[in-house]
C-alpha positions in Angstrom: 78.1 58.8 52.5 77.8 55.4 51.9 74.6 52.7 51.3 71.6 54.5 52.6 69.0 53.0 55.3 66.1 51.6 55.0 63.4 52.7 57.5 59.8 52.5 57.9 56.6 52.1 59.4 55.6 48.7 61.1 52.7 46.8 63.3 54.1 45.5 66.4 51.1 42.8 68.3 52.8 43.7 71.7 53.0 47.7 71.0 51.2 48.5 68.0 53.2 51.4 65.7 56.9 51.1 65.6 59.6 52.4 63.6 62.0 49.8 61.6 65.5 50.9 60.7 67.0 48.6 58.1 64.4 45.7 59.4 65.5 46.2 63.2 62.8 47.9 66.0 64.0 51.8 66.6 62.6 53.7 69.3 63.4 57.1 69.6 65.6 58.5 72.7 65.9 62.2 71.1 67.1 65.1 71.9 66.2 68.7 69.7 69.0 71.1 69.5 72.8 71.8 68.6 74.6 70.8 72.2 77.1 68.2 72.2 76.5 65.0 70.3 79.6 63.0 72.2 77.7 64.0 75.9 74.0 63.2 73.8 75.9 59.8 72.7 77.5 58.8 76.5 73.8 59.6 77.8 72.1 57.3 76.3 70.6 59.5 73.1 69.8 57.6 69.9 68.6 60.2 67.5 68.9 64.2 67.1 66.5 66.6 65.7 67.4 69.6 63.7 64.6 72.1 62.2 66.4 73.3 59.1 68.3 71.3 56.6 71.2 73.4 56.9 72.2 72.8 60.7 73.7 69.2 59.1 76.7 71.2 57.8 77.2 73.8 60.9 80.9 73.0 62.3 80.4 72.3 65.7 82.6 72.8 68.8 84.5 69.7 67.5 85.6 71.5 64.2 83.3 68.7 62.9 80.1 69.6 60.3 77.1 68.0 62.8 76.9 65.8 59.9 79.8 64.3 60.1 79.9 63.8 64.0 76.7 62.3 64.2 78.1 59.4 62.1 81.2 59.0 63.9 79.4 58.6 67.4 76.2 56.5 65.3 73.5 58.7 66.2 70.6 58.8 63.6 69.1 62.5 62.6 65.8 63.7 62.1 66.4 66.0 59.0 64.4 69.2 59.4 63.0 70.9 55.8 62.3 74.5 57.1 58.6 75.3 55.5 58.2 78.9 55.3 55.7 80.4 57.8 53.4 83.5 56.8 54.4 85.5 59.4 58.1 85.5 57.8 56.4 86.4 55.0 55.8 83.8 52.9 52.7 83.7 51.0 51.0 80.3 50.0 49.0 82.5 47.4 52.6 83.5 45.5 53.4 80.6 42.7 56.4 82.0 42.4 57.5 81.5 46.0 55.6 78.1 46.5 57.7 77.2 43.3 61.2 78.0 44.8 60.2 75.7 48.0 59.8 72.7 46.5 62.8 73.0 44.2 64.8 73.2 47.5 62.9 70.4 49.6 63.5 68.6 46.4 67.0 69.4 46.6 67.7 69.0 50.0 65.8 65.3 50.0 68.3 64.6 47.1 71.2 65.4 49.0 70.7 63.8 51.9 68.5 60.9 51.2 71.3 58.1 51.4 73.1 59.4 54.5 73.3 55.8 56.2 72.2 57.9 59.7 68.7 59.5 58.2 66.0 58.2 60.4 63.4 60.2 58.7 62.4 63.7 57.6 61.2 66.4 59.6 58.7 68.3 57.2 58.3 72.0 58.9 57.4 72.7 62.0 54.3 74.8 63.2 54.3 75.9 59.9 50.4 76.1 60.7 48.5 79.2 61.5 45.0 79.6 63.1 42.8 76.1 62.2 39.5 77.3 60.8 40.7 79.4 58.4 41.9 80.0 54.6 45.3 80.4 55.0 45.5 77.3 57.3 44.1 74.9 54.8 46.3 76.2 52.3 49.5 75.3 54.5 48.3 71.7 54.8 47.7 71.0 51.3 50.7 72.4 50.0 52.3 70.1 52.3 50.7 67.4 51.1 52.6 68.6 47.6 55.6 68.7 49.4 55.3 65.5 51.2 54.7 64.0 47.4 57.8 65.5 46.2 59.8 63.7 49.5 58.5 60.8 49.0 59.1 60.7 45.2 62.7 61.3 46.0 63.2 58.9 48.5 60.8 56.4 49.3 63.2 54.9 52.0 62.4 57.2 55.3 58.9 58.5 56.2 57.9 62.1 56.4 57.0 63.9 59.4 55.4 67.2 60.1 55.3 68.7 63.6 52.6 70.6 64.8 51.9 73.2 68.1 50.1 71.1 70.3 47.2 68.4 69.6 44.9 70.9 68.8 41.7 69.7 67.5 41.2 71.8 64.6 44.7 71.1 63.4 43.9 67.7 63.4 41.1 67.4 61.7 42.1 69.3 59.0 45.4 67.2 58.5 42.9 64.4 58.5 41.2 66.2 55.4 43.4 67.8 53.5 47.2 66.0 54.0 46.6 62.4 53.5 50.9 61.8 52.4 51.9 62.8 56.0 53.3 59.2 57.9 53.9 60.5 61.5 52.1 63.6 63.1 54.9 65.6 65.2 53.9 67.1 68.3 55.5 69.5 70.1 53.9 69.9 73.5 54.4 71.4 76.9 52.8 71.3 80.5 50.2 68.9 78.1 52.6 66.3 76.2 52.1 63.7 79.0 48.4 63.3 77.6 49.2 63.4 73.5 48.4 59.8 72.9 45.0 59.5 74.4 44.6 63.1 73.0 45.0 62.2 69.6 43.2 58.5 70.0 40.2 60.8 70.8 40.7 62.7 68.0 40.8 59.6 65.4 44.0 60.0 64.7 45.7 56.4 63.8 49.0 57.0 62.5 51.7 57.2 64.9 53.2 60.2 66.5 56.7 61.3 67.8 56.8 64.0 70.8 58.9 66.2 69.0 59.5 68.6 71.4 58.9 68.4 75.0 60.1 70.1 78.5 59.2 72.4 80.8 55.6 74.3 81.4 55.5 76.8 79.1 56.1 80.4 79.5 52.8 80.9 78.5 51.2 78.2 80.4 52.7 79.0 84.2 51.8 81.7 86.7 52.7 85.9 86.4 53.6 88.4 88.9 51.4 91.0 89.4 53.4 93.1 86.7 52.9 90.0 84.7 56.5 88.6 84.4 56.1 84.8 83.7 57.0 83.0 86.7 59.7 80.3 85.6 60.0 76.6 87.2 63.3 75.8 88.5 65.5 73.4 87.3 63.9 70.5 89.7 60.3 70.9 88.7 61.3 71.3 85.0 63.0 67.8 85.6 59.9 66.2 87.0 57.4 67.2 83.9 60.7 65.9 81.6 60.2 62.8 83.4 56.7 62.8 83.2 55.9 63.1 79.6 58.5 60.2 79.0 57.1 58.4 81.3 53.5 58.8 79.5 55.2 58.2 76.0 56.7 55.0 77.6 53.5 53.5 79.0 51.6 54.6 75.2 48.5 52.3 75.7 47.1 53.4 72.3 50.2 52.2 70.6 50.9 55.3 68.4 54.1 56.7 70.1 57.4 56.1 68.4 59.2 57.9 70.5 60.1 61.7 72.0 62.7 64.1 71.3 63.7 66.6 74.3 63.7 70.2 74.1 66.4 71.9 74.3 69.7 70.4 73.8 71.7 73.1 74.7 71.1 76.8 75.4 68.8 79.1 74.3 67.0 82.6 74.9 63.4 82.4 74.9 61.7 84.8 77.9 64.6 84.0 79.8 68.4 82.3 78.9 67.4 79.3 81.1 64.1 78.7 80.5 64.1 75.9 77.9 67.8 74.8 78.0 69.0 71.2 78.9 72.4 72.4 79.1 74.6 75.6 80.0 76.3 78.2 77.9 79.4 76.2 79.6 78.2 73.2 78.6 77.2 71.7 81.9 73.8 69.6 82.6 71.0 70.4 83.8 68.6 68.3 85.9 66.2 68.1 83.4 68.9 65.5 81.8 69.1 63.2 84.4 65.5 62.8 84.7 65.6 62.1 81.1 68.8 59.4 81.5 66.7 58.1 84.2 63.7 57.2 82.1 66.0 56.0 79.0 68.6 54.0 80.6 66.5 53.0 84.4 69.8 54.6 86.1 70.7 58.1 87.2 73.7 59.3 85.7 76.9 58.7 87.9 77.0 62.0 88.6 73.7 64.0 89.7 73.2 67.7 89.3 73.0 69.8 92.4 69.3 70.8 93.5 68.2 74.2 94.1 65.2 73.4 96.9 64.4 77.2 97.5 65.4 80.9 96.5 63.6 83.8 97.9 64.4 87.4 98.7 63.9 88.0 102.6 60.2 88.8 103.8 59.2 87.0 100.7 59.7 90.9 99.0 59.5 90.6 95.3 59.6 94.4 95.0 60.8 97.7 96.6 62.4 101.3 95.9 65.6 102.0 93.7 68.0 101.5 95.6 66.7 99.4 98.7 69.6 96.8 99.5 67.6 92.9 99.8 69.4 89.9 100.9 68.3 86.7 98.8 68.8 83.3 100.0 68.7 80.1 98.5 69.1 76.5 99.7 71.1 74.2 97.7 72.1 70.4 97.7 74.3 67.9 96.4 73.3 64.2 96.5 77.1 63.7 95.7 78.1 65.9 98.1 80.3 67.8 95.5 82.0 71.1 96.7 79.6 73.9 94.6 80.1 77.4 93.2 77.5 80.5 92.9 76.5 82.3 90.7 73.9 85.3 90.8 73.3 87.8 88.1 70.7 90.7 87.8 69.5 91.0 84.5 66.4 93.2 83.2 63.2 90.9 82.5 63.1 90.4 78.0 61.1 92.7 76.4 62.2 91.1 72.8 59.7 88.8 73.3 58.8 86.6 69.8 56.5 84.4 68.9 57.0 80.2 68.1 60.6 80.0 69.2 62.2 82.7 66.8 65.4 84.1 68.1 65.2 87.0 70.9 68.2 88.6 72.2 69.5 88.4 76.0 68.6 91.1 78.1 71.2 93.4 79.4 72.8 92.5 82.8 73.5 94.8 86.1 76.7 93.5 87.9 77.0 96.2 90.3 73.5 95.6 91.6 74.9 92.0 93.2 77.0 91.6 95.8 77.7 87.5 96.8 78.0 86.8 100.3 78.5 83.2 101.6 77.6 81.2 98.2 73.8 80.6 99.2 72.9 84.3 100.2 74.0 87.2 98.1 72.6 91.3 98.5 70.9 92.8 95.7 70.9 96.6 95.1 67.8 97.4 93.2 68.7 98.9 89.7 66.5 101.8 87.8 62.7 101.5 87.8 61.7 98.5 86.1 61.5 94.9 85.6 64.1 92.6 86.1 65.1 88.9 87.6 67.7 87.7 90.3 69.6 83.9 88.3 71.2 81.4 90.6 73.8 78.8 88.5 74.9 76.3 91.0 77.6 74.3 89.6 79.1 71.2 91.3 82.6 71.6 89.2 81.6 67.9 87.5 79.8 68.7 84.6 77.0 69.2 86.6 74.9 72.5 87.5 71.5 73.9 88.5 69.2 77.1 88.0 66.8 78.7 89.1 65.4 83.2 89.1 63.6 85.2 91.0 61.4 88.0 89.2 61.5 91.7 90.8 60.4 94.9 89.9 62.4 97.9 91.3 59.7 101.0 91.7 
């Protein structure tokens, strides 16, 4: 692995906390997930988050371990240590169990601790339940144990535990019960752009890193009248990405180290495009070139299309099985690229799960499309039920766009 690095907590006069890796100012341009490191690299990216100690040694779509990519391209890592949450059904009142954990953060922190790319160490996340109660302060001060054992292992990179939100409670009972912790992660939605004065509010003087940030919410946005969330398209996703960095970058209280985006890459939570920065095929989303923007002070060379609109005709969002609806959508190209369409029908998730645990894709229905001109297609509707109408634009340069309409066929 070679000679480890050196980081750790400083005082800046002109910006208060900062991060110091190997005695040089590090500000975190981060990304959360497994997408590709070489596009993370080109984009401007200086560190990657991963939430369990095991996602180092996945091999990648390089035939590389993650590990060993991120030190080829010189990325740092945030090293996730997975602490068990309750409703996996871990018990903080089982010795036994509690025992096991720590022999394998102790294990992992020995393992890794010298990896020249460590920036620091991730120590769960939302591992919490409700503030207020028993169980809750039990989680904190058992990691406050496990923060002990971290930093008896390696005293060289500070540990980090990420939290749901700067949630008062939480806060004050970190305050009380986990004195070890050196950075408070917060993973925040529709309400990151406010963390810092949040947190100042709430007394809180350590720094903080925006561990995971993005789009509003699924449960923060607008239902149908069946109550299927009502997802942002790709645009206004890219404005709130832009907006919480922008609040992280202007930081008057000094506590921000930096963010980490969520998600690099895909992933099914509500819907397959709800949190992801990239595509399945691996193109980019607009969401990314707000965040280059902010990083860099430049749009990428090449922008992603924009989907301005997508609606059904009439504004219908629901009607009989089998009542034929044309939807249209209207779509440009700063670049004036020549783009491709995509629509699919799938049925609205009903594996639904809580704090980001995996949920499987919902079936699709490719007989009830039928594309017409590229912006326009007709949609047959399926069965009774709930379901949603995608749009993928793609602009054939690595570049692509999303949006869905929810409908319910009665």
């Amino acid at each position: 692995m070679g000679s480890g690095s050196k980081v750790e907590l400083g005082r800046s006069d002109s910006r208060g906390w900062e991060l110091l890796r190997n005695g040089e100012p590090f500000h975190i341009l981060g990304l959360g997930g497994l997408g590709s490191l070489p596009l993370a690299k080109e984009l401007g990216a200086n560190s990657v988050r991963f939430w369990g100690i095991e996602q180092l040694e996945q091999t990648n779509a390089s035939g590389k371990t993650n590990l060993a990519q991120i030190e080829e391209l010189g990325l740092t890592f945030c090293a996730g240590l997975w602490v068990v949450h309750e409703r996996h059904g871990f018990s903080y009142l089982d010795p036994e169990m509690i025992r096991t954990q720590r022999e394998k953060v102790r294990a992992a922190v020995r393992r890794y601790k010298d990896h020249p790319n460590l920036l620091l160490w991730g120590l769960g996340n939302e591992a919490e339940i409700f503030p207020g109660q028993p169980e809750a302060e039990r989680v904190w001060k058992e990691l406050e144990e496990l923060a002990k054992i971290v930093k008896e292992e390696d005293p060289n990179h500070p540990v980090m535990t990420v939290i749901a939100g700067a949630d008062e409670n939480k806060v004050r009972e970190i305050l009380q019960h986990y004195p070890s912790i050196d950075i408070l992660g917060i993973n925040a939605y529709s309400g990151a752009a406010g963390t810092g004065l949040k947190l100042e509010g709430l007394g809180w003087k350590k720094p903080y890193i925006i561990t995971e940030f993005g789009p509003a919410g699924h449960w923060e946005v607008a239902k149908t009248a069946w109550g299927a969330p009502i997802e942002p398209t790709a645009d206004e996703k890219a404005a709130q990405y832009f907006a919480t960095l922008q609040s992280a970058t202007d930081d008057k209280e000094g506590l921000c180290l930096g963010t980490y985006a969520f998600y690099w890459g895909d992933k099914q939570e509500t819907t397959p495009t709800w949190y992801g920065m990239l595509l399945p095929t691996g193109e980019k989303l607009p969401a990314v070139d707000a965040v280059v923007r902010q990083w860099t002070g430049e749009w990428p060379a090449n922008r992603s299309p924009k989907i301005e609109a997508l609606r059904f005709e009439n504004e219908a969002d629901r009607a009989k099985a089998g009542t034929r609806l044309q939807a249209i959508a209207t779509v440009s190209d700063r670049d004036e690229d020549d783009l491709t369409y995509e629509w699919t029908v799938m049925a609205e998730s009903t594996d639904l799960k809580h704090g980001g645990d995996a949920e499987s894709v919902p079936p699709t229905f490719p007989e009830a499309v039928e594309s017409g001109r590229g912006t326009d297609c007709t949609v047959t509707f399926p069965p009774p039920g709930a379901y949603r109408l995608f749009l993928v634009v793609r602009d054939g340069k690595g570049g692509a766009s999303t949006a869905n309409l929810p409908f319910l066929s009665e």
